[in-house]
N, C-alpha and C positions, 0 to 999 in steps of 0.2 A: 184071420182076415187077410193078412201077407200071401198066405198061400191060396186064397179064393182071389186075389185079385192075378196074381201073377197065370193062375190057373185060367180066366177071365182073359187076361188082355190081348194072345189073339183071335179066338173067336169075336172080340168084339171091335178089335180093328178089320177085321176081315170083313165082319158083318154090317161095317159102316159104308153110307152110301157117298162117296168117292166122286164116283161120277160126276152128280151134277155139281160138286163143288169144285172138282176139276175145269168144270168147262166155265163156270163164273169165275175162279182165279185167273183161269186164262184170257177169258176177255177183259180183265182189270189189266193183265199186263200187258196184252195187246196195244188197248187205249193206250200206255205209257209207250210201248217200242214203235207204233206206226211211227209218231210223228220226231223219236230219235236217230230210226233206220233213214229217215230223208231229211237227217240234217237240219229241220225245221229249228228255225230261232223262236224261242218262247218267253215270255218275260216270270219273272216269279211269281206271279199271281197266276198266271195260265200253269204250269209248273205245280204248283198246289192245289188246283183244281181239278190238274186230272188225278193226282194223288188221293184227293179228296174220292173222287168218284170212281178210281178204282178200289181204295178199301171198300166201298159200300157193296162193288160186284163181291170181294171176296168176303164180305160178311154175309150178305145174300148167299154163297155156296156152304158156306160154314152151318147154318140153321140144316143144312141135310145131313148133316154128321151127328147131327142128335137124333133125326130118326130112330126109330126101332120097331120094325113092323114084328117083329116077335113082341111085344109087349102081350098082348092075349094069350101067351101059350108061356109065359113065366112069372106068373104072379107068385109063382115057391121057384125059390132061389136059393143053394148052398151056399146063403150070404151074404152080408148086407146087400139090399138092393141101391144102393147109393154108388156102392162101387164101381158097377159099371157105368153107372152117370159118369162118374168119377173119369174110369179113362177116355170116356166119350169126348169130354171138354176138352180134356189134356190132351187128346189129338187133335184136335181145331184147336187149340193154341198153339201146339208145337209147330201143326201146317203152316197156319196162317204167321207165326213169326219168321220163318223159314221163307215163304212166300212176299212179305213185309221186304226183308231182305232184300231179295229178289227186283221187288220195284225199286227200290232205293238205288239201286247198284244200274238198272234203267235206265232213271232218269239221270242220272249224276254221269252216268257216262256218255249219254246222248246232248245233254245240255252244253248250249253253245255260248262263246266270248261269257265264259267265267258266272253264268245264270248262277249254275250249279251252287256256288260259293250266295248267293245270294238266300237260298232257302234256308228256313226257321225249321230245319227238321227235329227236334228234338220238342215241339208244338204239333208239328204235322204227323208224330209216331204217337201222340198222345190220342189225336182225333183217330187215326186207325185201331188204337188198340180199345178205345173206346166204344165204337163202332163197331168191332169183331165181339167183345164182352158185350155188347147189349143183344145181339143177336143172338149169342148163346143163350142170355138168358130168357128172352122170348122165345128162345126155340125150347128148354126146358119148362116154361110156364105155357108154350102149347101143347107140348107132349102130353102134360096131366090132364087136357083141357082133349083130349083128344082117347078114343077108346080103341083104336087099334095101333095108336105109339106114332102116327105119321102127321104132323104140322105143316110140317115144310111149306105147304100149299097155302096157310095163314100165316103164318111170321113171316116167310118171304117179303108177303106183301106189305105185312105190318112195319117189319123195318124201313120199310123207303117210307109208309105213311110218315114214320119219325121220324127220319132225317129230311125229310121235308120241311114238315111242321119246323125242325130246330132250325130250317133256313130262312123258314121266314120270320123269325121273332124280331123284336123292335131291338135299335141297338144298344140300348141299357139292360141287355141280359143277352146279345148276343152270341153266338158259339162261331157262326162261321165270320168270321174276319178276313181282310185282308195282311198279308206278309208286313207290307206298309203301314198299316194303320197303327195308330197307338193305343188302340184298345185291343193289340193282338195279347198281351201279356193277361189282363184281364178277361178278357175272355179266356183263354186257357187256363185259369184258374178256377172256374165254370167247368169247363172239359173234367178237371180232377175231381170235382166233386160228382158230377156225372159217371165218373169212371165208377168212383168208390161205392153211388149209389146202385148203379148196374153191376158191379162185384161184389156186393150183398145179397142183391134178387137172385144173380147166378146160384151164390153159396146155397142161400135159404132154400132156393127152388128143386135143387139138387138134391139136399139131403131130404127132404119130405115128399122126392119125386112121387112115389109110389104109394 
C-alpha cells in the first residue's frame, strides 16, 4: 500500500484542479491585504470578519481539490482506492494550512495602534480549520453523489448555504460570536465539536469513497 501510495502521489497532485482554488485563496487574501496595503484602522471585530470570510473563499477553492474527473476511467485501481482520497485531502490541508498562515501574517502585520494584539486567534484558526474540514468533507460526500468525479459546482454552493444558515442561528447555540462577547469561549466549544463532527464525515466518506 506504501508503494501504491507513493507511486500515486504525483500523478495525483498534478491531476488536482489547482486553479480554481488558487484564485478563491487569492481573493480570501486579497480581502485581508486591500485594506492593510492602505493602512486602514480596523477594530477586532472587523478584523475577524474578514478572517472569517476569507476562510470560507479558501474553503470554497479547496472543494476543487477533490475533484477527480478520471473517476469513470478507474474504477480498478492497483490499490486501495481510499488512497488517493487520501492524498487528495492531505493536499487541501497542507495548502490551505500554509495559506492559513499566510492570512494570519496579513492581517497582524497590516493591523493598526496594536488591533493586532487584540484578536482571539487561536478561536479564529479553529472556525478556519473548521470550515476548510467541512468543505472537504462535502466535497467527498458529492464526489460519490456524482458519476463523473466533478461536485465542485454543488458543494461550493452547499458550503456558503452552511455557513450561512450557521450565521444565522439563535444565540443559545451560536458559532459566529463577537471577539467581545462572552459567549465567545462557548461558542467555540460548539466550533470543536463541529470540527470533530466534520472530521468523522471526512474520515468515513473517504474511506467508503468508491
Amino acid at each position: 500500500m506504501l508503494r501504491f501510495a507513493l507511486a500515486a502521489a504525483w500523478p495525483t497532485v498534478r491531476a488536482a484542479r489547482t486553479g480554481p482554488f488558487l484564485l478563491a485563496a487569492a481573493a480570501g487574501l486579497l480581502l485581508l491585504a486591500v485594506p492593510a496595503a492602505l493602512n486602514t484602522a480596523l477594530d477586532p471585530e472587523s478584523l475577524t470578519l474578514q478572517l472569517r470570510l476569507a476562510a470560507v473563499c479558501a474553503g470554497i477553492g479547496a472543494v476543487f481539490l477533490l475533484d477527480d474527473p478520471s473517476k469513470p476511467t478507474t474504477l480498478v485501481v492497483p490499490g486501495p482506492a481510499w488512497v488517493t482520497t487520501a492524498l487528495r485531502v492531505g493536499l487541501a490541508l497542507g495548502v490551505a494550512a500554509v495559506w492559513w498562515v499566510v492570512a494570519l501574517t496579513i492581517v497582524l502585520t497590516g493591523a493598526e495602534e496594536g488591533v493586532g494584539d487584540l484578536l482571539l486567534l487561536p478561536g479564529t484558526t479553529l472556525e478556519a480549520a473548521t470550515i476548510i474540514v467541512l468543505a472537504l468533507a462535502l466535497a467527498v460526500a458529492g464526489y460519490r453523489l456524482a458519476e463523473r468525479g466533478v461536485a465542485s459546482a454543488i458543494t461550493a454552493p452547499a458550503l456558503l448555504v452552511v455557513v450561512g444558515a450557521a450565521a444565522l442561528l439563535p444565540r443559545g447555540v451560536a458559532l459566529f460570536v463577537g471577539v467581545t462577547d462572552p459567549a465567545w469561549a462557548a461558542a467555540h466549544d460548539r466550533w470543536g465539536v463541529v470540527l470533530a463532527g466534520a472530521g468523522a464525515a471526512l474520515l468515513i466518506g473517504a474511506i467508503v469513497r468508491r
